[in-house]
N, C-alpha and C positions, 0 to 999 in steps of 0.2 A: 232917395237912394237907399236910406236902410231900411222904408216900408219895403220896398222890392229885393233885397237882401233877405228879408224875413220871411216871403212868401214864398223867394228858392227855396230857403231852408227848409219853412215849413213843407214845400212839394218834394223834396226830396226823403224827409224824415218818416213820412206815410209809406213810400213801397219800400223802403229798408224794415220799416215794423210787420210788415206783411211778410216778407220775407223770412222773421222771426217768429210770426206765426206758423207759416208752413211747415215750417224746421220742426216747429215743437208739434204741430201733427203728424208729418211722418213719423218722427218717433216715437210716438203714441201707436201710430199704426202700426210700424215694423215691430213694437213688441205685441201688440193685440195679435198679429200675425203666427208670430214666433210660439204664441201660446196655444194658439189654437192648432197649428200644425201640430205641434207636441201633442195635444189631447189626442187630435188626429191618430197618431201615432200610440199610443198607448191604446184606444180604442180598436183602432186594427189589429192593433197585436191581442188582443183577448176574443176580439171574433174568430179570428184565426185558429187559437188556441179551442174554442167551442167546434167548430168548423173539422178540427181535424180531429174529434171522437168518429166525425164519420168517415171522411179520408184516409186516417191512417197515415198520412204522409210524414209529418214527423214525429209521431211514436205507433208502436204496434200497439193498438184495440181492435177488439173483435165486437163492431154492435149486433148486438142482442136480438132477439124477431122483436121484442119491445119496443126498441129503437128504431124497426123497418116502419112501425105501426105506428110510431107516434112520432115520426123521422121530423124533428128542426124545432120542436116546440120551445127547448131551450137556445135554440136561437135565434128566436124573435126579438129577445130585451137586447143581447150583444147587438144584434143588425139594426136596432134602429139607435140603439149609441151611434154605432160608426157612422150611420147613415146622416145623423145632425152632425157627429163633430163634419164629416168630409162637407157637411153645407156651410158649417159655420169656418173651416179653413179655407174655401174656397171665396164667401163671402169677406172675410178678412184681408184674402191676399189681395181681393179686387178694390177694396178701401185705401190697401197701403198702394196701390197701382196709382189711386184718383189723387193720393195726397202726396206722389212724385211728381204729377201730375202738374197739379195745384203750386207746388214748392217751386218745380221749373218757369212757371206763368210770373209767378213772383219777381222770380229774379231777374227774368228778361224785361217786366217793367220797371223795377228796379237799377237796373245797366241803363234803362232809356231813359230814366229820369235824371240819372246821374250825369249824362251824356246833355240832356238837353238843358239843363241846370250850368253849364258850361263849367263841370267837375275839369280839373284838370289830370286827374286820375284816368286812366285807359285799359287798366283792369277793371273785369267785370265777373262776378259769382258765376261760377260753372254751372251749368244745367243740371240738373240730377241725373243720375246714368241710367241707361234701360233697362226697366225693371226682368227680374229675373223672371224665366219660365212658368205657367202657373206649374206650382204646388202637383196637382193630380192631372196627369197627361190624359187629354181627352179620350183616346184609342183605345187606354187600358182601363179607362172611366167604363166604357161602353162595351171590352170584355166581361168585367166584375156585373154589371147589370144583366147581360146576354146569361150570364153562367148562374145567376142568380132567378134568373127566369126557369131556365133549364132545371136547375133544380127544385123551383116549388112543381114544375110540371112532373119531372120526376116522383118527387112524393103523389101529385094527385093520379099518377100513371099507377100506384101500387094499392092493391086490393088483396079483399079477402082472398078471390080464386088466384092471386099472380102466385103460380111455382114461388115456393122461399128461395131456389139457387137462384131465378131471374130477377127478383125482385133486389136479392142483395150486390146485383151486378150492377144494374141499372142505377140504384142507391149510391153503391160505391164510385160507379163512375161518374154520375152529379156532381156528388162529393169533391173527390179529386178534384173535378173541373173548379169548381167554385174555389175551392181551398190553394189552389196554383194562382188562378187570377188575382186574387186578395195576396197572394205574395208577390207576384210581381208588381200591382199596386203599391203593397207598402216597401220594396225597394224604388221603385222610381218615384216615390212622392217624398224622396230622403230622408225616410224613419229610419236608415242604419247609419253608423260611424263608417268613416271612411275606413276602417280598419277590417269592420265587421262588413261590409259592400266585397271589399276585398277577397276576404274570406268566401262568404255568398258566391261570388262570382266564380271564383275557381271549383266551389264540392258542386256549381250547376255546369261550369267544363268538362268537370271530370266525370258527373253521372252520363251528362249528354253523349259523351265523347263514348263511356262503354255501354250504353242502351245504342248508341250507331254500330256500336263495334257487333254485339248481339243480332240488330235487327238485319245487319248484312250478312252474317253467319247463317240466318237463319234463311236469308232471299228475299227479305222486304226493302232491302234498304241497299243504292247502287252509288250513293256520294261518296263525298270525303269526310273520312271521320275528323270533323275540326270540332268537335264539343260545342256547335254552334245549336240549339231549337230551333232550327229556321222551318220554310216550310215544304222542307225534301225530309226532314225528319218525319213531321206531323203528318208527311202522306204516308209516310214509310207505316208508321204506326196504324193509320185509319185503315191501309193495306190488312195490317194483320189482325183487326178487329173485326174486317169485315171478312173477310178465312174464316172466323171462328165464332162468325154469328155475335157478334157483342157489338154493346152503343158504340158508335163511331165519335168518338169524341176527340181521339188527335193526342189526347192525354193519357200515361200510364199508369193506371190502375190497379187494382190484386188482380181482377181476372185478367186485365190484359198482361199483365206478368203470368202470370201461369199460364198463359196462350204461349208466350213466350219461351218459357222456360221447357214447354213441351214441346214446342216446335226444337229446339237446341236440341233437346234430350232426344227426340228421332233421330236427329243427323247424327248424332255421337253416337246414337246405337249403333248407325248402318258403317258409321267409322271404325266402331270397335267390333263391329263382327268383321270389317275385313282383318281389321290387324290380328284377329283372333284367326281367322283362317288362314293369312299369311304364316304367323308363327308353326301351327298346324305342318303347313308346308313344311316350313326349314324341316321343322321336327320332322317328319315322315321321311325327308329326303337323307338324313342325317342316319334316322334308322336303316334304310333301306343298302347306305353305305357302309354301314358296321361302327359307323364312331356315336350312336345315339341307341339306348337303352331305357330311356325313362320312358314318359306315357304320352302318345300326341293330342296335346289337350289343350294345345291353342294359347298356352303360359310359357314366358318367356322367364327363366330362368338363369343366376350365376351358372348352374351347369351346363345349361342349352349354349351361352355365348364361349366357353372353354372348348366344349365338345363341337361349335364352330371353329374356334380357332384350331385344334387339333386338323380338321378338315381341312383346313386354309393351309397349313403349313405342310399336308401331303401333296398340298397340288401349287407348293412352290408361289402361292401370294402369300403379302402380308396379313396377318393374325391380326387382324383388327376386331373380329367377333363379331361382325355386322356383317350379313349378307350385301355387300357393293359390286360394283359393276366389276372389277376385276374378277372377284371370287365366281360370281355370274358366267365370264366370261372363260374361264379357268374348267368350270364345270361340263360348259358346251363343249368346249372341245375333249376333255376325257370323255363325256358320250360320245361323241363322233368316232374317238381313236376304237372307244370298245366295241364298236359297233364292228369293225374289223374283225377279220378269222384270226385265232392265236395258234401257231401251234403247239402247245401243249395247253392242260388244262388250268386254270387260273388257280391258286390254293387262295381259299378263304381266312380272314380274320382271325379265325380263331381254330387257324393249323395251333400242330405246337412248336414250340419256342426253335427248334431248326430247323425248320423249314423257311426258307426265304421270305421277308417281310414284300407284301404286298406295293405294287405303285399303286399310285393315286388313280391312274387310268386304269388300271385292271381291277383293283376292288371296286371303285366308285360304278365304273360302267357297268362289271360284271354283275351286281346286287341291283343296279338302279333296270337294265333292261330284263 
C-alpha cells in the first residue's frame, strides 16, 4: 500500500512540474514577444520618418531633382531594420502562441492525472486563454509589400528623358502610397498608446471627413461625409486622378491636392463671377432708380446695403438690406403700376426741395423703363 501511495505521488508530481515548466516558458515568450514588438515599433517609426522626406505627409520637404535620381537610397538600411524586426515580432508572437499552446497541454494532463490518482480535489488549472491577434494584420502586411513594390517600380520608371514635373508626380505619389501603408501598419500592429490611437483616429476623421467634403464640392465624390477612408472615398479620388492625368493611386498626394484645389478654385470662380454679377445687378438697378450713385462694379458695399434699405423703405418692405423675395416682389409690381399712362409728368429725384417727393412706383418705374 505505501509502494502504490508512492507511485500516485510520484505520477501525479511529474504533470504538475510540467505545468511549472510551461508557466515559465510563456513568460519567457510573452516577454521575448513584448520586446520584439517594441523594436518592431521603434523601427517603423524611423522608416516612416525616412519615408516621408519623400511623402511629405507629415512635414513639408520639397525633394530635390537629387533626390528624384537617387530616390530610396537612404532607405535601404531603415527597410531592412523594419523588415527583420517585423520577422522577428512575428516569429516571436508565434513562439509565445506554441508555449500557450504547450502550457494548455500541461494542465489538461495535469487535471487528468489528478483526477485518475483518485485526487479528491475537483478543481482543475484553467486552460490558457486565446492567444491575442497576430501582431501585424495580414491585409495591411500585403498592402505595405504592394506599395513597396510600387515604389521601387516607381524609382526604376524614372529616367534621364522623364519630364522633371512627371517624374516628381509619380515619385510623390509612390511615396504617399508607401508612407500611408506603413502608418496604417504601425497603428494596427499597437505601436501607439491608447491615448495617442485616440488622437490618430480623430486628425484621420477629420482630414477624411474634409477631403469628402472637397471632393463632393468638387463632383467626385456622391457619399456621406462620415470621415470614414473606405472605398467610395478611394474611388472618389482615383476619379479625380484620372481627370487630371496622374497615377491612380486612391491616395492624396501634392499633385492630387493641387488637382484638387484647382478643380474648387474653378467652381468658386464661376460662384464668384455670379455673385459679382448679381451685385452688378442690384447696383445698376438702384442706379437706375435714383437711390445708387457709386460705381457698378460688382462690390457689395456698407453703402450699396443702406442705399438698398433706402429703396425697401420707398416701396413700403422691410429694410433689411438684402435683396428678398418681398423686396423682389415689391419691385414687380411698381414696374407693372408704371408701366401704366400717368396723367401728368413724373418729377424726378432730384426736382428741388418743393416739389413733391416722388413714390416708389413713379420713380422706380419711371427711371427703370
Amino acid at each position: 500500500m505505501l509502494a502504490l501511495g508512492a507511485c500516485t505521488s510520484a505520477g501525479t508530481a511529474v504533470p504538475d512540474a510540467r505545468v511549472s515548466v510551461k508557466e515559465k516558458d510563456l513568460a519567457q515568450a510573452q516577454t521575448t514577444a513584448a520586446a520584439a514588438e517594441a523594436h518592431f515599433c521603434t523601427t517603423a517609426a524611423d522608416y516612416v520618418t525616412a519615408v516621408d522626406r519623400y511623402g511629405d505627409v507629415l512635414t513639408a520637404t520639397a525633394p530635390t531633382v537629387g533626390d528624384v535620381q537617387t530616390a530610396g537610397a537612404d532607405l535601404e538600411q531603415p527597410r531592412a531594420d523594419v523588415t527583420a524586426a517585423a520577422t522577428a515580432a512575428v516569429d516571436a508572437r508565434a513562439a509565445m502562441v506554441t508555449a500557450e499552446q504547450e502550457l494548455a497541454a500541461a494542465r489538461e494532463a495535469a487535471a487528468s492525472a489528478n483526477t485518475t490518482g483518485g485526487s479528491s480535489s475537483s478543481s482543475t488549472t484553467p486552460a490558457a486563454s486565446q492567444s491575442p491577434a497576430p501582431t501585424l494584420p495580414p491585409a495591411t502586411v500585403n498592402r505595405v509589400k504592394q506599395a513597396e513594390t510600387e515604389f521601387t517600380a516607381a524609382q526604376q520608371g524614372i529616367g534621364a528623358q522623364t519630364p522633371l514635373h512627371q517624374a516628381a508626380q509619380q515619385f510623390n505619389a509612390a511615396a504617399v502610397a508607401l508612407e500611408m501603408s506603413w502608418l496604417a501598419l504601425f497603428a494596427e500592429a499597437g505601436c501607439l498608446t491608447d491615448e495617442a490611437q485616440k488622437s490618430a483616429q480623430a486628425a484621420v476623421h477629420d482630414y477624411t471627413a474634409a477631403l469628402q467634403k472637397s471632393l463632393s464640392q468638387a463632383g467626385y465624390f456622391d457619399g456621406n461625409v462620415d470621415g470614414v477612408y473606405g472605398p467610395s472615398t478611394v474611388d472618389a479620388v482615383q476619379a479625380l486622378q484620372k481627370a487630371h492625368g496622374l497615377p491612380v493611386t486612391g491616395t492624396v498626394d501634392k499633385a492630387t491636392q493641387e488637382a484638387l484645389q484647382s478643380d474648387l478654385q474653378a467652381k468658386g470662380g464661376a460662384a464668384a463671377q455670379e455673385e459679382l454679377a448679381s451685385t452688378a445687378a442690384v447696383q445698376q438697378t438702384l442706379k437706375l432708380a435714383g437711390f445708387w450713385d457709386g460705381p457698378v462694379d460688382g462690390r457689395w458695399t456698407p453703402a450699396l446695403t443702406e442705399a438698398l434699405k433706402e429703396l425697401q423703405a420707398e416701396l413700403h418692405v422691410p429694410a433689411t438690406g438684402t435683396v428678398d423675395a418681398a423686396t423682389v416682389a415689391a419691385l414687380e409690381k411698381a414696374i407693372a403700376k408704371a408701366g401704366q399712362p400717368t396723367p401728368s409728368p413724373t418729377p424726378s429725384r432730384s426736382a428741388t426741395s418743393t416739389a413733391p417727393e416722388p413714390s416708389a412706383s413713379t420713380s422706380k418705374a419711371s427711371t427703370t423703363t
